[in-house]
Backbone as JSON Lines, residues from 0, in Angstrom:
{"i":0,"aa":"X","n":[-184.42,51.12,105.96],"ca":[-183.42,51.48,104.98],"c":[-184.11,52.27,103.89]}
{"i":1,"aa":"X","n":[-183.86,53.21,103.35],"ca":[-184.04,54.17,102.16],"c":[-182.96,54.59,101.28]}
{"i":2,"aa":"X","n":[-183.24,54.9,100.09],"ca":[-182.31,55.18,99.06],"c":[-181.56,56.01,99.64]}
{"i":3,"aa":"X","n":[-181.77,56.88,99.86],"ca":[-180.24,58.09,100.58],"c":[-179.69,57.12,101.44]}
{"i":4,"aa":"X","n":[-179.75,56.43,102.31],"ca":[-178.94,55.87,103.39],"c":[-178.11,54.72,102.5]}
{"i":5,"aa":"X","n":[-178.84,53.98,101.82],"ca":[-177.76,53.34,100.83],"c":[-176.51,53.57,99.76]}
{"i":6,"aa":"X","n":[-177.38,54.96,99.11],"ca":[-176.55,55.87,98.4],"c":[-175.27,56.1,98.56]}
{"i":7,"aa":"X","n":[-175.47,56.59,99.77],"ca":[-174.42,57.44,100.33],"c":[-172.75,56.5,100.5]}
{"i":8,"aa":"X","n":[-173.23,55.33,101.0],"ca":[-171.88,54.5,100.81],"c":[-172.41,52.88,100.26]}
{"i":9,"aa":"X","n":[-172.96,53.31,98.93],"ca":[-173.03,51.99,98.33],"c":[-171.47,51.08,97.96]}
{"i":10,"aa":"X","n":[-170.94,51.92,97.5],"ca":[-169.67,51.69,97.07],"c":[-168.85,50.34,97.86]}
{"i":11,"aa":"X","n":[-169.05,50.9,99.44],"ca":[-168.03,50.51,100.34],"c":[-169.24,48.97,100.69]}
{"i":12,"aa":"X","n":[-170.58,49.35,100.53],"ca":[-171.54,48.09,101.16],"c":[-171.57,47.13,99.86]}
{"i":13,"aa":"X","n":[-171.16,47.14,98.51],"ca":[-171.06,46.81,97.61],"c":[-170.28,45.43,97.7]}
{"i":14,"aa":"X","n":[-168.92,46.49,98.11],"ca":[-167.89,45.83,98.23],"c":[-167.4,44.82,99.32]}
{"i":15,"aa":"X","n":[-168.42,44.69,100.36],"ca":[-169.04,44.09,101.37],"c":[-169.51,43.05,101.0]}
{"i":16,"aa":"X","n":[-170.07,42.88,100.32],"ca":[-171.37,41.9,99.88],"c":[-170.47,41.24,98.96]}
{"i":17,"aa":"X","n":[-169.73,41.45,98.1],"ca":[-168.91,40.85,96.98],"c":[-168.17,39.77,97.6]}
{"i":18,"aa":"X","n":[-167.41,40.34,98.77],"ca":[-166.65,39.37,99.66],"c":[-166.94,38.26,100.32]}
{"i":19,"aa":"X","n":[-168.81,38.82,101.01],"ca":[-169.14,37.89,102.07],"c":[-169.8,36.42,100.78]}
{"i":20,"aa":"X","n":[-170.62,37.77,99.89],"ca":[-171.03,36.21,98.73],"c":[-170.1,36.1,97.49]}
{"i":21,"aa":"X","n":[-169.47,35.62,97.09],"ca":[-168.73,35.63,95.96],"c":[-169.3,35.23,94.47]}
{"i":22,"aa":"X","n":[-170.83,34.34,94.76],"ca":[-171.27,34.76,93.64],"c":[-172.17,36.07,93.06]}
{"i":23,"aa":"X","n":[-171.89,36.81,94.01],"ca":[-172.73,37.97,93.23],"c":[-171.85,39.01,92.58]}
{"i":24,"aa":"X","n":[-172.59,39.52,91.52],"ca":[-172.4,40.27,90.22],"c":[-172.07,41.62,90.64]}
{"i":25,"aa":"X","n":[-171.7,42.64,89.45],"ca":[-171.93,44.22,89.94],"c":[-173.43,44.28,89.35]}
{"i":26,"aa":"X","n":[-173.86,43.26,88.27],"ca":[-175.33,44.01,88.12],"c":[-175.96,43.35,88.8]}
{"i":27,"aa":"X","n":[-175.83,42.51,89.94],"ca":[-176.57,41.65,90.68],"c":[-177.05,42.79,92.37]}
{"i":28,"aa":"X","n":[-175.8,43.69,91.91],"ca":[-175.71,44.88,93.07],"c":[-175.79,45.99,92.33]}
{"i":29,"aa":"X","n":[-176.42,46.24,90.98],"ca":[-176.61,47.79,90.85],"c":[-177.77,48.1,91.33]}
{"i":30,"aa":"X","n":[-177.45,49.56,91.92],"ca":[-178.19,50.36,92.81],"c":[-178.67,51.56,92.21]}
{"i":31,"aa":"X","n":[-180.13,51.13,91.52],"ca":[-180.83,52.8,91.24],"c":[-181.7,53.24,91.59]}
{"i":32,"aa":"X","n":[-181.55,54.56,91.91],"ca":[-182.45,55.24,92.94],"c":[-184.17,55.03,92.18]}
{"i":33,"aa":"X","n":[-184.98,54.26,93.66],"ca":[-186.18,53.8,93.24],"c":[-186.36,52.28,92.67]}
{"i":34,"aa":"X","n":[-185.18,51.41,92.94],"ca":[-184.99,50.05,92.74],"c":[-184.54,49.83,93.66]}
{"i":35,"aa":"X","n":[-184.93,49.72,94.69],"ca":[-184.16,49.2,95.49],"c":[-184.67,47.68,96.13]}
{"i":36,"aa":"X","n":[-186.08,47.71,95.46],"ca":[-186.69,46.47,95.95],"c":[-186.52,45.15,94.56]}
{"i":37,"aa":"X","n":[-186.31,46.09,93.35],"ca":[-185.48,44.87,92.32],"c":[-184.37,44.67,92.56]}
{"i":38,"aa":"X","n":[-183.6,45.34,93.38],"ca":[-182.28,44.69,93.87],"c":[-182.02,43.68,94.74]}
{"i":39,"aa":"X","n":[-182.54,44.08,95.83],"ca":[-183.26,42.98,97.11],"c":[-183.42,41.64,96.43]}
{"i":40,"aa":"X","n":[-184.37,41.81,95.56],"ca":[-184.88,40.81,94.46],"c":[-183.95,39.83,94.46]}
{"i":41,"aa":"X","n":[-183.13,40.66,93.38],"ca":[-182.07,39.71,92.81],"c":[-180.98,39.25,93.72]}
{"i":42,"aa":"X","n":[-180.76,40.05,94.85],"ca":[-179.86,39.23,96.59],"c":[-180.66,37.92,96.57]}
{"i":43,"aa":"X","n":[-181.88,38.26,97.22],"ca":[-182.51,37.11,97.65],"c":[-182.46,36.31,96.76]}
{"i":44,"aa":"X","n":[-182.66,35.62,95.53],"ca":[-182.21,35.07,94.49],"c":[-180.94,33.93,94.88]}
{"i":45,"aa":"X","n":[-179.92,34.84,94.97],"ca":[-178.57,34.91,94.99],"c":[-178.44,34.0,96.07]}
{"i":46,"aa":"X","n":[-178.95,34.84,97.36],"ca":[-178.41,34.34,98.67],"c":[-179.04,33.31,99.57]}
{"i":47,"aa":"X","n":[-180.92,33.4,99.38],"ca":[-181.54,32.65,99.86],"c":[-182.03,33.14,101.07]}
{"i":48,"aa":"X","n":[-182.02,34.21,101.45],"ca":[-182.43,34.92,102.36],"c":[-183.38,35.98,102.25]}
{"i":49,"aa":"X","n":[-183.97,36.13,102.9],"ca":[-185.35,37.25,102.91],"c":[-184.99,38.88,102.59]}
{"i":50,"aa":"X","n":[-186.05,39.36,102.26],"ca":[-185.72,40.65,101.91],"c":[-185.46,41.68,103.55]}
{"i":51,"aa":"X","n":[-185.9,40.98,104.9],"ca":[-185.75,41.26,106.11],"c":[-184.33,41.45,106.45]}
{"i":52,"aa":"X","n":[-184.1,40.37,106.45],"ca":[-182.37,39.84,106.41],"c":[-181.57,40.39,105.69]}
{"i":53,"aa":"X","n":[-182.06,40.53,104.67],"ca":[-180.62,41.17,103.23],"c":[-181.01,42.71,104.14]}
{"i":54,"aa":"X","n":[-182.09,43.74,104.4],"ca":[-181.78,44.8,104.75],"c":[-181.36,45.35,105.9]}
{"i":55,"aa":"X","n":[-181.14,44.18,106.92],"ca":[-180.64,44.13,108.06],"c":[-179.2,43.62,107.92]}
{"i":56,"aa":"X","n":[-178.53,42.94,107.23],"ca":[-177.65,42.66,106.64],"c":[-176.95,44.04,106.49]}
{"i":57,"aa":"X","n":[-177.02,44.5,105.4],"ca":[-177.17,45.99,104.45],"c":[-176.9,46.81,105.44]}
{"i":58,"aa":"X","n":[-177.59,47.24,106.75],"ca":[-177.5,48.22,107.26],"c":[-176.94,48.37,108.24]}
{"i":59,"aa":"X","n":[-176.19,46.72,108.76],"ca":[-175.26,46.6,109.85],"c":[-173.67,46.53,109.54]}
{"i":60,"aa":"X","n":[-173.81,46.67,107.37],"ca":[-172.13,46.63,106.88],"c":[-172.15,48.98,106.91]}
């Protein structure tokens, strides 16, 4: 996974993630280009799952 491939439809994978976890935030999911591993961060946090998983997760919504 890389910033352009996320970029491109964060919006819609955002809104993905909001549903499947309901406690996560919009700043728990802001996405800036070159953070993408403090974001991860704060999933794993959240969800309890590895940074493996959250981007395999991520790239199968």
């Amino acid at each position: 996974m890389n910033d352009l491939q996320i970029k491109g439809s964060w919006n819609e994978v955002k809104g993905k993630l909001k549903q499947k976890y309901a406690d996560l935030t919009d700043d728990d999911l802001e996405f800036a280009e070159g953070k993408s591993d403090e974001m991860l961060g704060r999933l794993q946090q959240k969800t309890g799952k590895s940074k493996e998983e959250l981007k395999k997760e991520i790239e199968s919504l």
